[in-house]
Biopython code that builds the backbone (N, CA, C, O; Angstrom):
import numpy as np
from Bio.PDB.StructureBuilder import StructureBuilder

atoms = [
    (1, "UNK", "N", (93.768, 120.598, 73.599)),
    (1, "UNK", "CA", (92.564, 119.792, 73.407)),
    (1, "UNK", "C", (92.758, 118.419, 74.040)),
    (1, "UNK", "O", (93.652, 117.717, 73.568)),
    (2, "UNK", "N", (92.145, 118.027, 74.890)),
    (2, "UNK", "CA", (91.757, 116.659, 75.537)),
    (2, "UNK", "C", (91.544, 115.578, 74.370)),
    (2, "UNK", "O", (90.644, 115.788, 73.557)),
    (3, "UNK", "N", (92.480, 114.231, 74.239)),
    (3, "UNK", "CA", (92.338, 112.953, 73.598)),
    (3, "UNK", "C", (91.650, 112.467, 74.509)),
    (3, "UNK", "O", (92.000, 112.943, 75.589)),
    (4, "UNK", "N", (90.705, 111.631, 74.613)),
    (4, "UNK", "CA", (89.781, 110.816, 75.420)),
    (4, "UNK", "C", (90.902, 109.222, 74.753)),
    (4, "UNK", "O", (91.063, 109.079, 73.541)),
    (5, "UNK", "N", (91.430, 108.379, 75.616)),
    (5, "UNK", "CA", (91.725, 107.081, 75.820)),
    (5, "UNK", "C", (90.599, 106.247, 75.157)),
    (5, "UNK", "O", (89.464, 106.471, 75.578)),
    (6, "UNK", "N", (90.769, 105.156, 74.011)),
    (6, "UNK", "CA", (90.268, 104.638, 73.600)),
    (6, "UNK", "C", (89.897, 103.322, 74.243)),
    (6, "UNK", "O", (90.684, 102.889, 75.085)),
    (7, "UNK", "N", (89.051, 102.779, 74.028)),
    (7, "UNK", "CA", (88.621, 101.005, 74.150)),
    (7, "UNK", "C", (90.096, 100.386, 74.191)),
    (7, "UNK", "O", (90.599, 99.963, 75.232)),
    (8, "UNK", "N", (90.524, 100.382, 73.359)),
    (8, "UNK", "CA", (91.446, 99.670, 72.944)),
    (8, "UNK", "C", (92.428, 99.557, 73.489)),
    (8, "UNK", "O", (92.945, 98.465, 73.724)),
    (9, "UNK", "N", (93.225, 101.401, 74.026)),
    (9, "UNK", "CA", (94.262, 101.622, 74.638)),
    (9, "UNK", "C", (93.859, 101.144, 76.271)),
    (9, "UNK", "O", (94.654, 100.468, 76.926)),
    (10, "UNK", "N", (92.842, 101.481, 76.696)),
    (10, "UNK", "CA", (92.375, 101.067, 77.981)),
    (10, "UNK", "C", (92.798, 99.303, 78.089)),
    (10, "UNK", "O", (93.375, 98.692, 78.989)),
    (11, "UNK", "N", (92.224, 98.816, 76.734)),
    (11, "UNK", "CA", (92.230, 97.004, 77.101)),
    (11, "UNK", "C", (93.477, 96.426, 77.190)),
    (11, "UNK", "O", (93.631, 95.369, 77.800)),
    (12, "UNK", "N", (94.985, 97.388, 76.287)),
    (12, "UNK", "CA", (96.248, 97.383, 76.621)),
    (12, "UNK", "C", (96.749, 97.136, 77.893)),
    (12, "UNK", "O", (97.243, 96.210, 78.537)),
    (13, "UNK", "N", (96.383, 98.519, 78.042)),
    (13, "UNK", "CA", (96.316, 98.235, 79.895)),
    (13, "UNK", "C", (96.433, 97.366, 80.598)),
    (13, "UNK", "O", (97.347, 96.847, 81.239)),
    (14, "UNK", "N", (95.161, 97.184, 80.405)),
    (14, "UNK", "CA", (94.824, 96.333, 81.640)),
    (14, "UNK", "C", (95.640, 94.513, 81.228)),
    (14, "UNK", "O", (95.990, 93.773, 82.147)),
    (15, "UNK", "N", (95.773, 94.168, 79.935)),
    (15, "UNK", "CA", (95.998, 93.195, 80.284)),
    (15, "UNK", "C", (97.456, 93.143, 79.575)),
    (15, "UNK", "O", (97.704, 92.181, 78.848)),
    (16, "UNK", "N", (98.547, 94.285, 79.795)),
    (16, "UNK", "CA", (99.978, 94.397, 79.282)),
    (16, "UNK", "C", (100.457, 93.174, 80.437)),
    (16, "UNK", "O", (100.132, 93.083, 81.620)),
    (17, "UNK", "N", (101.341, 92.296, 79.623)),
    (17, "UNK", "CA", (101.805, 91.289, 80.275)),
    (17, "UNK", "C", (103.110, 91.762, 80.883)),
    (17, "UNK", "O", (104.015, 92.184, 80.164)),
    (18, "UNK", "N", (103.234, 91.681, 82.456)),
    (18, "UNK", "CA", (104.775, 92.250, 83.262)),
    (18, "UNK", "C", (105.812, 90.810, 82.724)),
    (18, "UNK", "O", (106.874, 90.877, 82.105)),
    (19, "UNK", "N", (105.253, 89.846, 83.090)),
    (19, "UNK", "CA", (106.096, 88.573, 82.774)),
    (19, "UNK", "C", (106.380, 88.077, 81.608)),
    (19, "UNK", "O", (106.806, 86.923, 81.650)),
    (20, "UNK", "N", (106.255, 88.739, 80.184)),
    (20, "UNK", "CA", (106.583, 89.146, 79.294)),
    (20, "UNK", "C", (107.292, 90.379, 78.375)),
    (20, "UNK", "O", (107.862, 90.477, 77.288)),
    (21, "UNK", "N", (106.910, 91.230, 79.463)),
    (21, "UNK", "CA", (107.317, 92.521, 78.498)),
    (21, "UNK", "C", (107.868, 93.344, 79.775)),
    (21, "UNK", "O", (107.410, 93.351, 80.918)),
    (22, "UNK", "N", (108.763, 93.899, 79.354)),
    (22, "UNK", "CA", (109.002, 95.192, 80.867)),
    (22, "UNK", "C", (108.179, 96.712, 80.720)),
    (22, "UNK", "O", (107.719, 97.243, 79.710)),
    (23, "UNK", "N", (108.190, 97.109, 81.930)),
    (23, "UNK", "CA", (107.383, 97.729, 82.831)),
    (23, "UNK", "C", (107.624, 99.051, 82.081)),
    (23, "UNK", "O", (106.531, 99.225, 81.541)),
    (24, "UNK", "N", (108.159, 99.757, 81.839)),
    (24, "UNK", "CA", (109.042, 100.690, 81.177)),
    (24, "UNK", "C", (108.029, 100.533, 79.446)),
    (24, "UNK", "O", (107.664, 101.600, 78.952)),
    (25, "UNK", "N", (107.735, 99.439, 78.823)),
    (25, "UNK", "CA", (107.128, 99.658, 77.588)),
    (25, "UNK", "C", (105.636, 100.176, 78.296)),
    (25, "UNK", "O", (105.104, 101.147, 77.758)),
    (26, "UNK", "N", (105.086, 99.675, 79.253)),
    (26, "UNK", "CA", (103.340, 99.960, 79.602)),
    (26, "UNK", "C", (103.696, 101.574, 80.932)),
    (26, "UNK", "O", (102.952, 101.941, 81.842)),
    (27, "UNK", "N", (104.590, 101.965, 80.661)),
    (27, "UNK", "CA", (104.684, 103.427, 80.878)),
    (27, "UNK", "C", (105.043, 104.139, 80.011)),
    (27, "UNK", "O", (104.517, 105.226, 80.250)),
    (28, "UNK", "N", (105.533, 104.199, 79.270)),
    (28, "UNK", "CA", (106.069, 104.597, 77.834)),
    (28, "UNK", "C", (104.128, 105.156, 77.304)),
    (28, "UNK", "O", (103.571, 106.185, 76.923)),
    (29, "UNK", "N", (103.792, 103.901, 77.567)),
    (29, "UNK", "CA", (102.595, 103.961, 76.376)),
    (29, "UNK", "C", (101.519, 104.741, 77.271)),
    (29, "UNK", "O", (100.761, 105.573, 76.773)),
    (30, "UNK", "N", (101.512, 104.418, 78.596)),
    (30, "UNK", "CA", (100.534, 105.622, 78.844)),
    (30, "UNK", "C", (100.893, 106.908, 79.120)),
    (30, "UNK", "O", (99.921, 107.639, 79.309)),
    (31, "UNK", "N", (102.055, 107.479, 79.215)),
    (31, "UNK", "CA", (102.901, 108.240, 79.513)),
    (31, "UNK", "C", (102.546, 109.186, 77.781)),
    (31, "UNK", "O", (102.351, 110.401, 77.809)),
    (32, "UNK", "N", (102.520, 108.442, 76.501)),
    (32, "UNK", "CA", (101.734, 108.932, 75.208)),
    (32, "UNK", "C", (100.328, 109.427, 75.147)),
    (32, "UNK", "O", (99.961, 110.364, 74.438)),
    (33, "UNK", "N", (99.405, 108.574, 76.119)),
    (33, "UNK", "CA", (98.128, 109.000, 75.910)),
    (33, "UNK", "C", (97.338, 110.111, 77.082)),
    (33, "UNK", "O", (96.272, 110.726, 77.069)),
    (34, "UNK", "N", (98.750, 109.962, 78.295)),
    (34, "UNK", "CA", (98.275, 111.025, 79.362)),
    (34, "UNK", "C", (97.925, 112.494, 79.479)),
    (34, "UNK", "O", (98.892, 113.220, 79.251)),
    (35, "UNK", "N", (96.851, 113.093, 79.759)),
    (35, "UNK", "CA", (96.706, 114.093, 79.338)),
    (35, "UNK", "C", (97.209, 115.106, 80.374)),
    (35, "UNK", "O", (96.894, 114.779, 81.518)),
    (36, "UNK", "N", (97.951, 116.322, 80.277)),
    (36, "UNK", "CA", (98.763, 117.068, 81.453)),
    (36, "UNK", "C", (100.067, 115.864, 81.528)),
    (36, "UNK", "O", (100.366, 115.207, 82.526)),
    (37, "UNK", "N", (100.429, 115.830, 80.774)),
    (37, "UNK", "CA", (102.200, 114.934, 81.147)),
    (37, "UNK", "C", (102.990, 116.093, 81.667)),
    (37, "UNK", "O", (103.816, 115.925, 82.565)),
    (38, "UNK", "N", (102.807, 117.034, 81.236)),
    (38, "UNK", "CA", (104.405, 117.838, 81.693)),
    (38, "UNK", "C", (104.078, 117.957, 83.220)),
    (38, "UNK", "O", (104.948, 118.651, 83.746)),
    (39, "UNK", "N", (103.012, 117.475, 84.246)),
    (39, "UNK", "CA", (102.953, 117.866, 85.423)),
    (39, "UNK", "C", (102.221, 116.974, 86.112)),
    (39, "UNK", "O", (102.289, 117.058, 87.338)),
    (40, "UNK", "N", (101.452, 116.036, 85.583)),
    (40, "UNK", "CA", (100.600, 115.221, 85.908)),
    (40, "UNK", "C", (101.516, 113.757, 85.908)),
    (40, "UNK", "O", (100.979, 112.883, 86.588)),
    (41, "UNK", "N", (102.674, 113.396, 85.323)),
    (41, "UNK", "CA", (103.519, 112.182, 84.776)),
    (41, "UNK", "C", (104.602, 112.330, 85.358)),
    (41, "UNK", "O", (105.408, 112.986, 84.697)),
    (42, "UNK", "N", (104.936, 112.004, 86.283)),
    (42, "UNK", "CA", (106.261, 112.427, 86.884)),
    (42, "UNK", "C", (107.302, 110.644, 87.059)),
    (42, "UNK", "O", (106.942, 109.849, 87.927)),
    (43, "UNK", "N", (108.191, 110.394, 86.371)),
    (43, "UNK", "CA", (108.878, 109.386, 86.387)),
    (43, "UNK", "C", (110.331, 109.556, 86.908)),
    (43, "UNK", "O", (111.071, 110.456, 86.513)),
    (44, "UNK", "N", (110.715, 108.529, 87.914)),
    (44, "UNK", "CA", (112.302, 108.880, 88.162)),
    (44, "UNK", "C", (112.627, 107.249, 88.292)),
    (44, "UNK", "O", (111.792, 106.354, 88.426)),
    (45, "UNK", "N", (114.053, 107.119, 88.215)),
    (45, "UNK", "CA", (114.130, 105.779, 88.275)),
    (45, "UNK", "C", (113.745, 104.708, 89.297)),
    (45, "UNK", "O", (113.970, 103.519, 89.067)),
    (46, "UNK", "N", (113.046, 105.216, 90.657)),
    (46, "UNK", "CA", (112.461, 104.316, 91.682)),
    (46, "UNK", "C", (111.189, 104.658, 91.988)),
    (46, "UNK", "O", (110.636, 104.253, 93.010)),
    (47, "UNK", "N", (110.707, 105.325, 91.240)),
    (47, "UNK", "CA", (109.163, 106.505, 91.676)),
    (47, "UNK", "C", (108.295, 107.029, 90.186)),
    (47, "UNK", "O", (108.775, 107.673, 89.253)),
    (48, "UNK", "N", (107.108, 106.594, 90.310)),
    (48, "UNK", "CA", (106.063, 106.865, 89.601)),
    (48, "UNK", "C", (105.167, 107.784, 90.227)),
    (48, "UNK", "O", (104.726, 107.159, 91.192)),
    (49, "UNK", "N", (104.489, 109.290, 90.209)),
    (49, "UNK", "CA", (103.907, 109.580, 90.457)),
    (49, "UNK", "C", (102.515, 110.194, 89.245)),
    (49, "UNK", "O", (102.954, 111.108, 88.547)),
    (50, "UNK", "N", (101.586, 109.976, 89.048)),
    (50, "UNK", "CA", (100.602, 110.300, 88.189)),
    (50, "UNK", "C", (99.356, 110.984, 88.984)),
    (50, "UNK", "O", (98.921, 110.618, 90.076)),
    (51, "UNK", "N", (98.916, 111.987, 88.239)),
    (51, "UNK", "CA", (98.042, 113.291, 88.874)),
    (51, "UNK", "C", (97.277, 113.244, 87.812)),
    (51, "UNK", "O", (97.742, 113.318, 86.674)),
    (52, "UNK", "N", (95.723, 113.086, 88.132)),
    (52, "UNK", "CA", (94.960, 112.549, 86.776)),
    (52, "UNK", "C", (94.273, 114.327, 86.742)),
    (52, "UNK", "O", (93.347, 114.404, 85.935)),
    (53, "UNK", "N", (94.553, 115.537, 87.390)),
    (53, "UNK", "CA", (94.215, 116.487, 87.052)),
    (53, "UNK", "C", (92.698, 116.725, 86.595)),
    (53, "UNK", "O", (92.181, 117.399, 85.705)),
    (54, "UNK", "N", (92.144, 115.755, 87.738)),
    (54, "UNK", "CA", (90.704, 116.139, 87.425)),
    (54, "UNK", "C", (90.012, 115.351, 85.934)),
    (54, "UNK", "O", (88.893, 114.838, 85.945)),
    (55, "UNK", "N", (90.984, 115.381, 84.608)),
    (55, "UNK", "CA", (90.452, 114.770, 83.510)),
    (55, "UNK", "C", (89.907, 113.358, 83.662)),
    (55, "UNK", "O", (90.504, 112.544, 84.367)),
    (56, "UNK", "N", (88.581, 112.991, 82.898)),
    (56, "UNK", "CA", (87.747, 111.708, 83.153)),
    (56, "UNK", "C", (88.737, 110.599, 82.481)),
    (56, "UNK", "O", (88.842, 109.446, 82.899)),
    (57, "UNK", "N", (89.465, 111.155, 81.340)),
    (57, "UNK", "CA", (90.107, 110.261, 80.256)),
    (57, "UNK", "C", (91.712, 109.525, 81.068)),
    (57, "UNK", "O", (92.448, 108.615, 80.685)),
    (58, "UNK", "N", (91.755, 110.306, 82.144)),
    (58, "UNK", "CA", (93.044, 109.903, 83.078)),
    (58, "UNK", "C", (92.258, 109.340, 84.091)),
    (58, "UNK", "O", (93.098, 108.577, 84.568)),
    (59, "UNK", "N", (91.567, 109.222, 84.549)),
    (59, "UNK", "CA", (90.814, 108.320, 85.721)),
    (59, "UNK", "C", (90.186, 107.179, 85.232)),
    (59, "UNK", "O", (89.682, 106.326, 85.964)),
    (60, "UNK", "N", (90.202, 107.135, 83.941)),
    (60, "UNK", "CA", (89.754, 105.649, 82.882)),
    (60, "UNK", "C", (91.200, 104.849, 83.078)),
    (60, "UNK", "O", (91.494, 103.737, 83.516)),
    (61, "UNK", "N", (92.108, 106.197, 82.427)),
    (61, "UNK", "CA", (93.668, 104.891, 82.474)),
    (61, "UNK", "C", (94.173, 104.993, 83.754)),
    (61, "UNK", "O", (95.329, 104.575, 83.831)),
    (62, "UNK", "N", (93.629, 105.469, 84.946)),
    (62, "UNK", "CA", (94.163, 104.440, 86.716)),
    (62, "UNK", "C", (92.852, 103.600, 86.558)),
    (62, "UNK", "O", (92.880, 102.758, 87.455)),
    (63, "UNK", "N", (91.973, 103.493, 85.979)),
    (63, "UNK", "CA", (90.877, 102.208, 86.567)),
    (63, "UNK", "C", (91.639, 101.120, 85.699)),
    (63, "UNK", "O", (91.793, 100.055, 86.297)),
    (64, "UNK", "N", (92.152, 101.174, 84.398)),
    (64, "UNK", "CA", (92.532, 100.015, 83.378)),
    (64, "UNK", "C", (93.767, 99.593, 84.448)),
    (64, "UNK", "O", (94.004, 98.456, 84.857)),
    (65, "UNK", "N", (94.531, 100.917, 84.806)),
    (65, "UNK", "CA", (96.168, 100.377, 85.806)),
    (65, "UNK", "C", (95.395, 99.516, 86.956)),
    (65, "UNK", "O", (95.982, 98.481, 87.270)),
    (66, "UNK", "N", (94.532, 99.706, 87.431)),
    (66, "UNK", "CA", (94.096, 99.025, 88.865)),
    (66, "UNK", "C", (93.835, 97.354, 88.411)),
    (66, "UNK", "O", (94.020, 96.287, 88.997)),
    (67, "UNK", "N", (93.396, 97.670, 87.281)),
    (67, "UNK", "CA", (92.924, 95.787, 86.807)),
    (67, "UNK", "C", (94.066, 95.337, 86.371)),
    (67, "UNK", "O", (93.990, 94.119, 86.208)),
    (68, "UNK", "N", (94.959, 95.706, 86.141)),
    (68, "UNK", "CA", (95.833, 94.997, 86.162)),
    (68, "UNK", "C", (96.713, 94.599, 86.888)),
    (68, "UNK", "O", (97.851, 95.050, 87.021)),
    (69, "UNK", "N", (96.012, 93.356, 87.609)),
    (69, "UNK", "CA", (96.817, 92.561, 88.847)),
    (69, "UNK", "C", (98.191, 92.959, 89.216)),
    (69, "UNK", "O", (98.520, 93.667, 90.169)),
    (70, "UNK", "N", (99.025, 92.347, 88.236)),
    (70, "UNK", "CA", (100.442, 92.491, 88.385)),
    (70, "UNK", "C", (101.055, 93.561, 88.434)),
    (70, "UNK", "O", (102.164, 93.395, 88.940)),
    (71, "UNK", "N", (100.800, 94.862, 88.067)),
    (71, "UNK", "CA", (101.225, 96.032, 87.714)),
    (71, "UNK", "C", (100.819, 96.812, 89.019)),
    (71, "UNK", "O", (101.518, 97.742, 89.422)),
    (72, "UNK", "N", (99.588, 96.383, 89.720)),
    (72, "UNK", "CA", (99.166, 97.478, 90.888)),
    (72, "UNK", "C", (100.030, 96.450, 91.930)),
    (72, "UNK", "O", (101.097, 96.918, 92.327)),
    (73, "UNK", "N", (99.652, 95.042, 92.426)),
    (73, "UNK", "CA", (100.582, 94.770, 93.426)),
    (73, "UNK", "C", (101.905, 94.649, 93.806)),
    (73, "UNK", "O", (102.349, 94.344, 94.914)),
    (74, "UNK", "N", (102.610, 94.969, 92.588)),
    (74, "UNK", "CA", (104.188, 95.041, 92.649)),
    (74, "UNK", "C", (104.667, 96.465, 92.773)),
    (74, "UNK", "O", (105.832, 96.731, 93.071)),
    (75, "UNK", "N", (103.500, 97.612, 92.474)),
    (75, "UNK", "CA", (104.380, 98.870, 92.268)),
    (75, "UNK", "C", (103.412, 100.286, 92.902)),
    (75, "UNK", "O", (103.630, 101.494, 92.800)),
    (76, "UNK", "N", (102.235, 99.494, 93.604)),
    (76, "UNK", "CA", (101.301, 100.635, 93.789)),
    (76, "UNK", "C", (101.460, 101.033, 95.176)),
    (76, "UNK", "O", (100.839, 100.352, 95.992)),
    (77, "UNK", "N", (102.157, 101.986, 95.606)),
    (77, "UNK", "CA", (102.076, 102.389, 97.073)),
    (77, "UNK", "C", (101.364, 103.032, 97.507)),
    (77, "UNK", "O", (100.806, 102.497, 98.465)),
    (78, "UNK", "N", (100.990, 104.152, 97.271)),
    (78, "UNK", "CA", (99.903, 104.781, 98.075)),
    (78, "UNK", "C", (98.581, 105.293, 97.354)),
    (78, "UNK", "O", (98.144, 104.474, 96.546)),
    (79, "UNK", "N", (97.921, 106.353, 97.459)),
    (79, "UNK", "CA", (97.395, 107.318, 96.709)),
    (79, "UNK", "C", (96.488, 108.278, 97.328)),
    (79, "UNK", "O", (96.265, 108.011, 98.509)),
    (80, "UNK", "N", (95.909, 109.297, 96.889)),
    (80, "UNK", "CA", (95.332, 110.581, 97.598)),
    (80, "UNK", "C", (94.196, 110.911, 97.253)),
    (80, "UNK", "O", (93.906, 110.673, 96.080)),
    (81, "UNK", "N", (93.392, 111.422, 97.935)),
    (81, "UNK", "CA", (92.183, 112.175, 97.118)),
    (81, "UNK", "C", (92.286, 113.163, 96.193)),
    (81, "UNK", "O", (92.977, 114.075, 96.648)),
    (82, "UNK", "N", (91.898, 113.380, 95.085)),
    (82, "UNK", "CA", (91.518, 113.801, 94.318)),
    (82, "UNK", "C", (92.560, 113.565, 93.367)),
    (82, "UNK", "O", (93.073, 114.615, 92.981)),
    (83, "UNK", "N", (93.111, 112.367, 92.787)),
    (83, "UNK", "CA", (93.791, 111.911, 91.871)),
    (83, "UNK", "C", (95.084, 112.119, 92.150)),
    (83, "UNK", "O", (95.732, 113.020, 91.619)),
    (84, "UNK", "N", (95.453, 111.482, 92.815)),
    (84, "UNK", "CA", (97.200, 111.624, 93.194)),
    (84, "UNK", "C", (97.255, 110.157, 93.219)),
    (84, "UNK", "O", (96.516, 109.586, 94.021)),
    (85, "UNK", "N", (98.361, 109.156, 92.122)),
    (85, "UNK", "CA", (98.909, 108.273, 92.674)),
    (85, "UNK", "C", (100.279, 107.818, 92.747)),
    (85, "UNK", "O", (101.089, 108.266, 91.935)),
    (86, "UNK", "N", (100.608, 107.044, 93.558)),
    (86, "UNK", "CA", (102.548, 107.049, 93.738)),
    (86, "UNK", "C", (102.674, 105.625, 93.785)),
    (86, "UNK", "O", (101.992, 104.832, 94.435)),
    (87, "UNK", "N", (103.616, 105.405, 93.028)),
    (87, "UNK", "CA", (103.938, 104.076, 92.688)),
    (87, "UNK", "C", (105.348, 103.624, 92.743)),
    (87, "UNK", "O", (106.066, 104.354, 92.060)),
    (88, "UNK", "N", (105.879, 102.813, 93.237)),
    (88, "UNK", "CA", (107.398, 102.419, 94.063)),
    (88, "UNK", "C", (108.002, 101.401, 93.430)),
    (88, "UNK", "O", (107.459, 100.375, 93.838)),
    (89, "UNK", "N", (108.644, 101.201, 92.831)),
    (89, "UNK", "CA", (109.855, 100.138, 92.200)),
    (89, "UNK", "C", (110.909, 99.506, 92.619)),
    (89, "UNK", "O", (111.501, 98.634, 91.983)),
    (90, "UNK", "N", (111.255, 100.001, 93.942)),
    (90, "UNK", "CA", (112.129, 99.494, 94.526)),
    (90, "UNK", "C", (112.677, 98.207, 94.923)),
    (90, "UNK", "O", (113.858, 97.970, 95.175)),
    (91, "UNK", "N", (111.715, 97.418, 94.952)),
    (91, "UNK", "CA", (111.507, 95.661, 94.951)),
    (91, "UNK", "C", (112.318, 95.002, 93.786)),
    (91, "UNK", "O", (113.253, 94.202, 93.780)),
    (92, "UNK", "N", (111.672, 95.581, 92.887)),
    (92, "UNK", "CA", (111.875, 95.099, 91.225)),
    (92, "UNK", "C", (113.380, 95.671, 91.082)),
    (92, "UNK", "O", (114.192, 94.904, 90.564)),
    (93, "UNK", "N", (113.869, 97.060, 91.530)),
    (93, "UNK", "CA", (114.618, 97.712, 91.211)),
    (93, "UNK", "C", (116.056, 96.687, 91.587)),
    (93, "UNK", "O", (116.914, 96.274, 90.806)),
    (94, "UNK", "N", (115.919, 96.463, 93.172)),
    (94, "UNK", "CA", (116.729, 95.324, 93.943)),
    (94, "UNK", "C", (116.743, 94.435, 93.166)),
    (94, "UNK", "O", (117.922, 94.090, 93.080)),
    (95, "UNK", "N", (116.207, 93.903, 92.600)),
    (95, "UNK", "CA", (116.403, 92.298, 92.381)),
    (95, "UNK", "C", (117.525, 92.527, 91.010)),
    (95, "UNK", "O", (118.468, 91.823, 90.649)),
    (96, "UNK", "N", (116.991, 93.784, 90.457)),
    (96, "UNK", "CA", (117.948, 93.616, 89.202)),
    (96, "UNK", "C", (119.216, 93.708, 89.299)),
    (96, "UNK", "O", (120.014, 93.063, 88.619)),
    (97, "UNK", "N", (119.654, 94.994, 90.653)),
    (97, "UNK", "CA", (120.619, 94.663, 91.092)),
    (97, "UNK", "C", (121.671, 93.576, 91.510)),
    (97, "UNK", "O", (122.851, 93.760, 91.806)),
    (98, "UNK", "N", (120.945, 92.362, 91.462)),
    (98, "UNK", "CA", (121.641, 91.350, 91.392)),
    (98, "UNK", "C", (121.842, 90.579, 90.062)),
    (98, "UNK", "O", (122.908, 89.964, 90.037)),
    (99, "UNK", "N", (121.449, 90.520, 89.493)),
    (99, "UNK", "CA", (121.534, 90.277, 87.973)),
    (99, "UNK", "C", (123.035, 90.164, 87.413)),
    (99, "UNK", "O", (123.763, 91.130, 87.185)),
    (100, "UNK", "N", (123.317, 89.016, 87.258)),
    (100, "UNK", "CA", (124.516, 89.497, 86.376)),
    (100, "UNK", "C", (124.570, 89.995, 85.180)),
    (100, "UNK", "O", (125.655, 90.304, 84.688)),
]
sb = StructureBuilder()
sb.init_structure("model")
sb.init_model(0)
sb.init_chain("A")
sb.init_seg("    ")
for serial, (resi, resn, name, xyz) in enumerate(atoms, 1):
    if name == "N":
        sb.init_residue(resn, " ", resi, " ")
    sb.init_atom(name, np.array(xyz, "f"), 0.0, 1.0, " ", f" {name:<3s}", serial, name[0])
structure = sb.get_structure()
């Protein structure tokens, strides 16, 4: 059975703070409300890929991901017709690498 994404979880979204919180909690959380995760959610440690499988309630949470400034220009690389998107970490990934 299809959960339809709430008001609420959508407004998460869009305004989850990166420069407060890491990236990893606002995937976590939609990664809970995605519908088709076992095939549609694909996470590896430098690569996001999400497949909204046609559902309206997964094309609500890429419109909430798109408004959120910080989250699409640091990690959004490409995307496809009919709901394919791929998202790249590698930037972010580097820098931590230096981190002591």
């Amino acid at each position: 059975m299809n959960r339809y994404p709430t008001e609420t979880e959508l407004q998460f979204i869009k305004e989850f703070d990166l420069l407060k919180k890491p990236v990893n909690e606002l995937l976590d959380f939609i990664y809970s409300i995605w519908e088709y995760d076992d095939w549609g959610f694909k996470k590896s440690p430098h690569k996001l890929e999400l497949h909204t499988g046609g559902w309206s309630g997964n094309e609500d949470i890429m419109i909430a991901l798109q408004q959120n400034f910080l989250f699409w220009s640091l990690y959004w690389k490409e995307e496809h017709r009919g709901g394919h998107y791929y998202f790249d970490d590698e930037m972010v990934s580097n820098e931590l690498k230096f981190k002591w």
